[in-house]
N, C-alpha and C positions, 0 to 999 in steps of 0.2 A: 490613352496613356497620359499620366499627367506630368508635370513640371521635374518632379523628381525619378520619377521613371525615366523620361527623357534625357536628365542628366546623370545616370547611370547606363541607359543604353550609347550614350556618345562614347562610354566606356573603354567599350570594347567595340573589336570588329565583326562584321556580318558573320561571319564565321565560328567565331568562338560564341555571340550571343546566340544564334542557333543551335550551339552544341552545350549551352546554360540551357534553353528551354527543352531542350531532348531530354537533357539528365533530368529535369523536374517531371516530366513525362512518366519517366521508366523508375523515377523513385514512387511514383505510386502503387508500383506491381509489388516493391519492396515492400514497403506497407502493407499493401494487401496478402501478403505470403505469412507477415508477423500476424494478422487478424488471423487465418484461417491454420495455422498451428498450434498458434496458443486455443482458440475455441476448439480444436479437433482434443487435443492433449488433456485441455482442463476439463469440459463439459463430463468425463469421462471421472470424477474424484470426487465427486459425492462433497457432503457438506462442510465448510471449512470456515477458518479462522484466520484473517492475515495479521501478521504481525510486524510491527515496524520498530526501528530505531537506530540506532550510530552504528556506524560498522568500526566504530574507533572502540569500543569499550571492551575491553580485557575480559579473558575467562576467568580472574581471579575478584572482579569488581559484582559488587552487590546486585548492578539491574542486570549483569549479566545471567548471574541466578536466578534473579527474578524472572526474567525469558523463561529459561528453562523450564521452570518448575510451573510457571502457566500453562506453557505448551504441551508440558507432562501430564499435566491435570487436565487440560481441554482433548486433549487425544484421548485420557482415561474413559470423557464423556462420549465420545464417538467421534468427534472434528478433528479431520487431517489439517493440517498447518501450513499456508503459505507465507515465504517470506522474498525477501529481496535477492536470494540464493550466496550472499557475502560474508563477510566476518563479523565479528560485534555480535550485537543484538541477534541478528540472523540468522548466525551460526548458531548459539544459543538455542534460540524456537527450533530449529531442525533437530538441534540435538535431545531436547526434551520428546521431540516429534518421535527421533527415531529409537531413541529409548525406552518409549510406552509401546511400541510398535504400531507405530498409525502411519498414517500418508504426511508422505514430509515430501515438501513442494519448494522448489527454486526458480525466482524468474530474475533470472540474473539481465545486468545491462551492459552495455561495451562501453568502458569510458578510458581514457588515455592514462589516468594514472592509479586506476582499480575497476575493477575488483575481480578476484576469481572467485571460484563459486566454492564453498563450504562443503566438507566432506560428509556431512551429514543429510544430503536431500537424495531422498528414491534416484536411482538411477535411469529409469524412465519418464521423471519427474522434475528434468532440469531444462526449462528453457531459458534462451540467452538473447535478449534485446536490442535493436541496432537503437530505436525509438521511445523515450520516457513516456508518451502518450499512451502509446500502444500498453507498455508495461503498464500504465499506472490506472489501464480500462481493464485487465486481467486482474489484479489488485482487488478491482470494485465488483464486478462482475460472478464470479467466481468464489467470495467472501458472503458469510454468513455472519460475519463480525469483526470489527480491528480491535484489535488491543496496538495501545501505539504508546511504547518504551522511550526513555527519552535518546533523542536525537536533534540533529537539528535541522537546517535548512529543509532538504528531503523527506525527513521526517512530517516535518508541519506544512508541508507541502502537499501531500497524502491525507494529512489530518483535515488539511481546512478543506480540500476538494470535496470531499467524501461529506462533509458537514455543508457545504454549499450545496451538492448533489442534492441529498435527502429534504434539505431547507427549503429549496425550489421545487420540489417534488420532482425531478427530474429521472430519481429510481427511488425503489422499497425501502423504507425506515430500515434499518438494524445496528442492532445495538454496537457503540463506538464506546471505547472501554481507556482512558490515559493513567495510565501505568508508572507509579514513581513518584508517589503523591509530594515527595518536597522538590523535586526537580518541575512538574507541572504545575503546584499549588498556586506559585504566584500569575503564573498565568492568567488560570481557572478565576481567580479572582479576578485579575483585571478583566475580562468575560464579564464576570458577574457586574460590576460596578461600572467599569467606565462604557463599555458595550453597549451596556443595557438604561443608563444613565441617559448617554447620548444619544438614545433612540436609535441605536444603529444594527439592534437587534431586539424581537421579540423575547419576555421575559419567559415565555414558552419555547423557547429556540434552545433553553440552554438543558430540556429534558433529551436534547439531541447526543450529551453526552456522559458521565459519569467519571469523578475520581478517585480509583478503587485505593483500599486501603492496603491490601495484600494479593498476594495468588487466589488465594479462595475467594475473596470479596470480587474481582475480575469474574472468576468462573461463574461465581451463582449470578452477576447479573447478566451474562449471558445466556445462563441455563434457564434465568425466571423471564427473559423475554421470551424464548421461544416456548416457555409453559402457555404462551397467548397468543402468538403467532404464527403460522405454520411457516417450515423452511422452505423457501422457494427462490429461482433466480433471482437477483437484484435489476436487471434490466427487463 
């Protein structure tokens, strides 16, 4: 135990620090009940698409449509669609999902001031998260490709994991697809230039991603990776 350990168990008494390391104990079973639902549930949906972005953006805004009309088009191709199971963007992918008639996927998460799940996801098809980790290994695992609509914090959250994953070799390349091209652009370039300037990424690092100009431009390049790769888990 070291210095700081030590003055956080002066904290409290014998009792209640015992009944801190019991709950850490028995949140492991927690955990391990979300690993063996989400792999029993998802393993079972064949090959798929996650999609991400703000759960703030309106059914009447433009990436809104944008959503949809990917997810209409990626389910046309045979990919069921997962998303974050929420509003925004989400709801959007599901509803494009459930409109082509493909596999529409929710993995929703419990947070204190959102979210409920979107009326749009299979109804066999909707898990609910105590744990971001857990969610965001279903996310990876389970996807054959992101397209990631803009959003924020959680959004690039998801983005950059997935891009470190692959970077590190950690799981299988698949194509990562940013959606929105003037809401991502300026990014995209700072990637390009100061990233890549500063040595702080290979200038090969940035075949890791793509920024589609449209619905169709998103589709074919996930269609023309897997013309070379065959579809398989990501783990």
């Amino acid at each position: 135990m070291n210095f700081d350990d030590l003055k956080i168990r002066r904290a409290f008494s014998d009792k209640d620090w015992q009944e801190i390391k019991a709950h850490d104990t028995w949140q492991i079973f927690k955990i391990m009940s979300e690993f063996v639902d989400g792999f029993e549930k998802l393993s079972k949906i064949g090959p798929c698409v996650s999609i991400f972005g703000s759960a703030r953006t309106k059914p009447e805004h433009e990436y809104y449509k944008l959503a949809e009309e990917i997810a209409y088009k990626l389910t046309k191709e045979g990919y069921g669609i997962i998303t974050g199971g929420g509003p925004g963007i989400m709801e959007a992918a599901n509803k494009g999902a459930k409109t082509a008639g493909g596999k529409s996927v929710g993995l929703n998460i419990e947070l204190p001031f959102e979210q409920s799940s979107n009326p749009y996801i299979d109804s066999d098809k909707l898990i609910t998260f105590d744990y971001f980790f857990v969610r965001k290994l279903m996310f990876i695992k389970y996807a054959q490709g992101f397209v990631v609509l803009p959003g924020g914090f959680g959004t690039m959250d998801e983005l950059f994991e997935a891009l470190t994953l692959i970077q590190t070799k950690k799981i299988g390349k698949f194509p990562i697809v940013m959606a929105g091209k003037e809401y991502w652009g300026g990014m995209f370039d700072w990637i390009k230039s100061t990233l890549i300037r500063e040595k702080m990424i290979e200038p090969s690092d940035l075949n890791l991603l793509m920024l589609a100009e449209d619905a169709d431009h998103a589709v074919k390049h996930i269609n023309e990776f897997y013309s070379r790769y065959l579809l398989k888990p990501n783990f």
